[in-house]
C-alpha positions in Angstrom: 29.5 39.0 -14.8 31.4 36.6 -12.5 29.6 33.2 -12.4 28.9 30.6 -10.6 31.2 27.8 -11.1 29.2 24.4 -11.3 31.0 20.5 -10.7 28.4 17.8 -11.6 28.6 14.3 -10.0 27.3 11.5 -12.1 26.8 11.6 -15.4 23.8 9.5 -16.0 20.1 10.8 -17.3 20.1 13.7 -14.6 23.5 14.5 -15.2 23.3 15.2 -18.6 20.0 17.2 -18.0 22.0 19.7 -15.7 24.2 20.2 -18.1 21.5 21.1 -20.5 20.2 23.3 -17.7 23.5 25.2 -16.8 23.3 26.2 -20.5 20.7 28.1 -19.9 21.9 30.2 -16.8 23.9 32.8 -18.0 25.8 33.1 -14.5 27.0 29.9 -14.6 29.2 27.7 -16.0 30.1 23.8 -15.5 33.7 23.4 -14.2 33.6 19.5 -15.0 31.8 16.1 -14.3 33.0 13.5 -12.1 32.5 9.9 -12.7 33.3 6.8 -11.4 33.7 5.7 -14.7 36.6 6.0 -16.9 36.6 9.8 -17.8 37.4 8.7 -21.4 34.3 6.7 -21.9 32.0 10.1 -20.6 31.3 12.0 -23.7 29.7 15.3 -22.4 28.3 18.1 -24.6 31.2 21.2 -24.4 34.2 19.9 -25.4 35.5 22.9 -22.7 34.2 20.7 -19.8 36.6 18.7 -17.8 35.3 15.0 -17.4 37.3 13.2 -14.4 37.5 10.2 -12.1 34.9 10.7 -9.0 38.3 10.5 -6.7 39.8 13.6 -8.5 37.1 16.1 -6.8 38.8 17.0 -3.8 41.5 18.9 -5.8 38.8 21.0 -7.0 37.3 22.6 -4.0 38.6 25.8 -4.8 37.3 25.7 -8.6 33.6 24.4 -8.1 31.2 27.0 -5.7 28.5 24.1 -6.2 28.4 20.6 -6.9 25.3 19.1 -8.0 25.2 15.7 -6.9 22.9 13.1 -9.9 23.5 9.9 -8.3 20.8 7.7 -7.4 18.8 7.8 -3.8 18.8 4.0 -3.2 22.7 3.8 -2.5 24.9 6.6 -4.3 23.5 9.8 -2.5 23.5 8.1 1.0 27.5 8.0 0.7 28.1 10.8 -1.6 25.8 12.9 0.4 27.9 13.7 3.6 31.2 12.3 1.9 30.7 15.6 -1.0 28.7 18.1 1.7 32.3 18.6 3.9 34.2 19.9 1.1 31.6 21.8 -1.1 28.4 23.6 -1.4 25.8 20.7 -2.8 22.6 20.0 -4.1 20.8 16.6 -4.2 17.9 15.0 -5.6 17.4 12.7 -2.6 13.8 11.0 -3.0 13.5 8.1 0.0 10.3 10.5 1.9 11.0 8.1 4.2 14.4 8.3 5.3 14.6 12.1 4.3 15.3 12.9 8.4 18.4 11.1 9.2 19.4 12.1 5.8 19.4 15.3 6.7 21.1 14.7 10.0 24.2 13.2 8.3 24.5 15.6 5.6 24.3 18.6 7.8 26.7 17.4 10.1 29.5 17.7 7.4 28.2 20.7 5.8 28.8 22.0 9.6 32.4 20.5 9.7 33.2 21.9 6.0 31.2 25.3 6.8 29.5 24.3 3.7 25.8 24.7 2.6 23.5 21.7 1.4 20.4 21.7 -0.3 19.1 18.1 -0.2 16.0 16.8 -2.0 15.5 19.3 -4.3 13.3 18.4 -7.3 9.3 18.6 -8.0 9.0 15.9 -5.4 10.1 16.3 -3.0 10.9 19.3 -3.8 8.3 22.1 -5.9 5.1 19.7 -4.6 6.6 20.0 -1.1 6.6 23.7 -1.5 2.6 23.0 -2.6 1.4 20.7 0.3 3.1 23.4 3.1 1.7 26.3 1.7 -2.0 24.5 0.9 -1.8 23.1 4.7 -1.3 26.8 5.8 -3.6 28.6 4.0 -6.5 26.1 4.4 -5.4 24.2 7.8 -9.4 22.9 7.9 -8.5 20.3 4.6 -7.0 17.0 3.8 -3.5 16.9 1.0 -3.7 14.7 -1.8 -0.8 14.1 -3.6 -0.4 11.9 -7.1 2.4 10.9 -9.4 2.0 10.2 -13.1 1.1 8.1 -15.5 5.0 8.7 -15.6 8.5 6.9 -15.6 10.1 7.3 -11.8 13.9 7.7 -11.9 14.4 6.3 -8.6 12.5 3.5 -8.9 13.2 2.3 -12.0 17.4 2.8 -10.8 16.2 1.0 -7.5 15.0 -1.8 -9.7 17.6 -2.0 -11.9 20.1 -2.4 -8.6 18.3 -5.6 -8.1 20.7 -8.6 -8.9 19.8 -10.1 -12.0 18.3 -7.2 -13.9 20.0 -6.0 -16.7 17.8 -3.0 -17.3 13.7 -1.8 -15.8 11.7 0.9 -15.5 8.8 1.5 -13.4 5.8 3.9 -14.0 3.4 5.7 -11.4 -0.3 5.4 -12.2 -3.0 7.5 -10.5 -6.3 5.2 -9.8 -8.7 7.5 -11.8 -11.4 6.9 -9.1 -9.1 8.2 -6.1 -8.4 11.5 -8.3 -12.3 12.4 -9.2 -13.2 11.8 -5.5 -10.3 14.5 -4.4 -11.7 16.7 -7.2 -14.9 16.7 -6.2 -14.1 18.1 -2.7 -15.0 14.5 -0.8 -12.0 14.6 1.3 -11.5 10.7 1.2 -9.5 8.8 3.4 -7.3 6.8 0.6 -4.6 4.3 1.7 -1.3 4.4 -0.1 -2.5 1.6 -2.2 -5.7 3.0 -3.2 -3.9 6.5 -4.4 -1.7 4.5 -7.1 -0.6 1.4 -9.0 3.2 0.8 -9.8 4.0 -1.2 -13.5 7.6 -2.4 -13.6 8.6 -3.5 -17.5 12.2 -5.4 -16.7 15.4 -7.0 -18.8 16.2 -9.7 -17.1 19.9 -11.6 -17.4 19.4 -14.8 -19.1 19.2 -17.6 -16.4 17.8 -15.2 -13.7 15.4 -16.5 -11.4 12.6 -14.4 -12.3 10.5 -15.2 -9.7 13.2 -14.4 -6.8 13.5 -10.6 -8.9 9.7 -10.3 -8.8 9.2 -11.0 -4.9 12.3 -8.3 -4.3 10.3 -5.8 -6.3 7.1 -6.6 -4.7 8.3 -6.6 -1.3 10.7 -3.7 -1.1 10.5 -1.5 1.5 10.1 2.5 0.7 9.4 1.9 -3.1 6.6 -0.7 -4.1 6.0 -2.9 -0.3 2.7 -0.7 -0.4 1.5 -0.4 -3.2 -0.3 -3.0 -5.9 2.6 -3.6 -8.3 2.4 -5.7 -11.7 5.7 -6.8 -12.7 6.3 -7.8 -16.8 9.8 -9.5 -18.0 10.6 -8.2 -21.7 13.3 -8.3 -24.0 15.6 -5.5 -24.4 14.9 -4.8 -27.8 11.1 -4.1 -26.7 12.4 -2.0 -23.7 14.5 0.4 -26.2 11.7 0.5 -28.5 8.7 1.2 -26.1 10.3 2.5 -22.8 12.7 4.9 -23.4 10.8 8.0 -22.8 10.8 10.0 -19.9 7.6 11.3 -19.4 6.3 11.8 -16.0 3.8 14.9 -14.0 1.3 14.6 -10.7 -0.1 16.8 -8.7 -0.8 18.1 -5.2 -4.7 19.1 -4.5 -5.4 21.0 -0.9 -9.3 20.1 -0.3 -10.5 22.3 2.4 -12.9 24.4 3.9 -13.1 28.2 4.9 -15.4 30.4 7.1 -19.2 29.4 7.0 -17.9 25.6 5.7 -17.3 27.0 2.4 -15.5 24.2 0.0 -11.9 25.6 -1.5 -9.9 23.2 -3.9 -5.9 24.5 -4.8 -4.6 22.1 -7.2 -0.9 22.4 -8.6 -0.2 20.0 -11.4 2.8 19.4 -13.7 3.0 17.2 -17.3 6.8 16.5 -17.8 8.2 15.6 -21.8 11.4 14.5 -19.8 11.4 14.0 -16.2 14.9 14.4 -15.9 15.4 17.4 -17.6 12.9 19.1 -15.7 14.7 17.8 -11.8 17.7 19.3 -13.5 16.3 22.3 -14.2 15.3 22.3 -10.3 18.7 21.4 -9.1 20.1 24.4 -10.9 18.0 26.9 -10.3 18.9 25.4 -6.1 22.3 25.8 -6.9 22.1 29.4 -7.5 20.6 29.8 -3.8 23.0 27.4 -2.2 25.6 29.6 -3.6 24.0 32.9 -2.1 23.0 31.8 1.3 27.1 30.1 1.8 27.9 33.9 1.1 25.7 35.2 3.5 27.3 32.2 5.9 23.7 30.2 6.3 26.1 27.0 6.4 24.8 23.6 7.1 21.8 21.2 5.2 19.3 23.0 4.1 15.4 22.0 2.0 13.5 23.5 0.0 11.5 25.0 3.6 14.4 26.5 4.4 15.2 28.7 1.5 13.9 32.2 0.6 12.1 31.6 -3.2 14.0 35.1 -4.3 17.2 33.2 -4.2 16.3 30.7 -7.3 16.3 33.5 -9.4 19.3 35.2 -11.2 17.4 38.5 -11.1 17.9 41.1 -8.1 15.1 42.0 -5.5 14.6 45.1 -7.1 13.9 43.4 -10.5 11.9 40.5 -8.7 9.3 43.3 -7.1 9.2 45.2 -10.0 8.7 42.5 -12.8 6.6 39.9 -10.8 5.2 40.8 -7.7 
């Protein structure tokens, strides 16, 4: 079996979660990891595995089919994004909802350039709960979408956090307001404000000598991540964030309340409870690889999401196996 040749860029949590997941796939295999560290300080799993310099990648466009791209959303994918999309097939995690459209408008202008294919935003959300709000939308079009994260640690908050000057380490957690969820469940169809969905808890390592209020009002008040919502802030030691935060867990879930016919109530729920967040998105980003690869072959070049790709092409098995086994 020829397979497909993976690059992975960033070797951080998500990093070392695809390279758990490519493991897995037996028609792939990692080529090597770029990092803009120095490659001797990058200890992957497989000894086999190349570990370069970030700036070494462009040598290997005729070596890697797919480069999965594990940098953060707040200011690595924005660059890496359309800088890594001209010269390779990509997938990327890329979580701002907000600035999702001109991220797509840069990346797939130099996936055009490159005649390359880009998946962007691929994970469970956006990503697998996207998938959930489109097809509860068009199936029950008479219906409100509810959609709720946690109790779990968020990787790109907690990385947008830590970007914060003064902060030597944080994480932040998602918290559904129990209330909010029962009313949903119930089939009341509230109208809930983004603060009334969900609180945000930020535990953060401060340097010593930081102004800790000046780090609190930049969590509080920033834009796209926590400006909306009711956020508690606590300074610890790192000791206590080692000990206490250094699990991953994370889950949500998207509920479609709406109605059918005579006015009669239908409620689809889709709900996921994650041991390691990370690993999971990686297991996403993989699976999103395959397809990236498959639709650059059948020359669907240019950005791509998760809307725009046929679900058969996540899967290593053929059509014929895929109506046979699980339709």
């Amino acid at each position: 079996m020829e397979k497909i040749k993976i690059g992975i860029v960033g070797y951080g949590n998500l990093g070392r979660g695809t390279e758990a997941a490519i493991e897995q796939n037996r028609d792939m295999e990692l080529v090597a990891v770029f990092s803009r560290r120095n490659p001797e300080d990058v200890h992957v799993k497989n000894p086999q595995v190349k570990v370069l310099h970030i700036s070494d990648a462009e040598s290997y466009v005729n070596d890697i089919d797919v480069m999965i791209l594990c940098g953060g959303s707040a200011t690595d994918l924005p660059e890496q994004g359309p800088e890594f999309a001209k010269l390779f097939n990509t997938i990327d995690s890329y979580d701002t909802h907000a600035k999702i459209p001109e991220y797509y408008s840069a990346v797939n202008e130099a996936a055009i350039s490159g005649k390359k294919t880009s998946i962007i935003s691929v994970g469970w959300d956006p990503g697998m709960f996207s998938l959930n709000r489109l097809m509860g939308e068009a199936i029950l079009p008479e219906g409100a979408t509810y959609t709720f994260w946690g109790k779990g640690l968020s990787q790109g908050h907690s990385d947008a956090v830590r970007r914060i000057e003064g902060v030597k380490g944080a994480v932040q957690y998602t918290i559904p307001i129990e209330e909010a969820v029962e009313r949903v469940r119930r089939g009341e169809n509230p109208e809930l404000t983004t603060r009334e969905k969900h609180l945000r808890e930020c535990y953060v390592v401060a340097e010593e000598g930081a102004d800790l209020g000046r780090i609190e009002k930049e969590i509080k008040t920033m834009p796209n991540y926590f400006a909306d919502y009711e956020t508690t802030v606590h300074f610890i030691s790192k000791e206590e964030l080692e000990k206490n935060h250094a699990k991953m867990l994370h889950g949500g879930f998207v509920i479609r309340s709406g109605k059918t016919g005579e006015g009669t109530n239908q409620i689809v729920e889709y709900s996921l409870k994650l041991d390691s967040n990370p690993e999971f998105t990686s297991s996403i980003l993989v699976a999103y690889a395959r397809a990236a690869y498959r639709l650059n072959a059948l020359g669907q070049i240019g950005a791509k999401t998760v809307f725009d790709v046929p679900v058969g092409l996540l899967s290593p098995k053929s059509p014929e196996q895929l109506r046979k086994e699980l339709l």
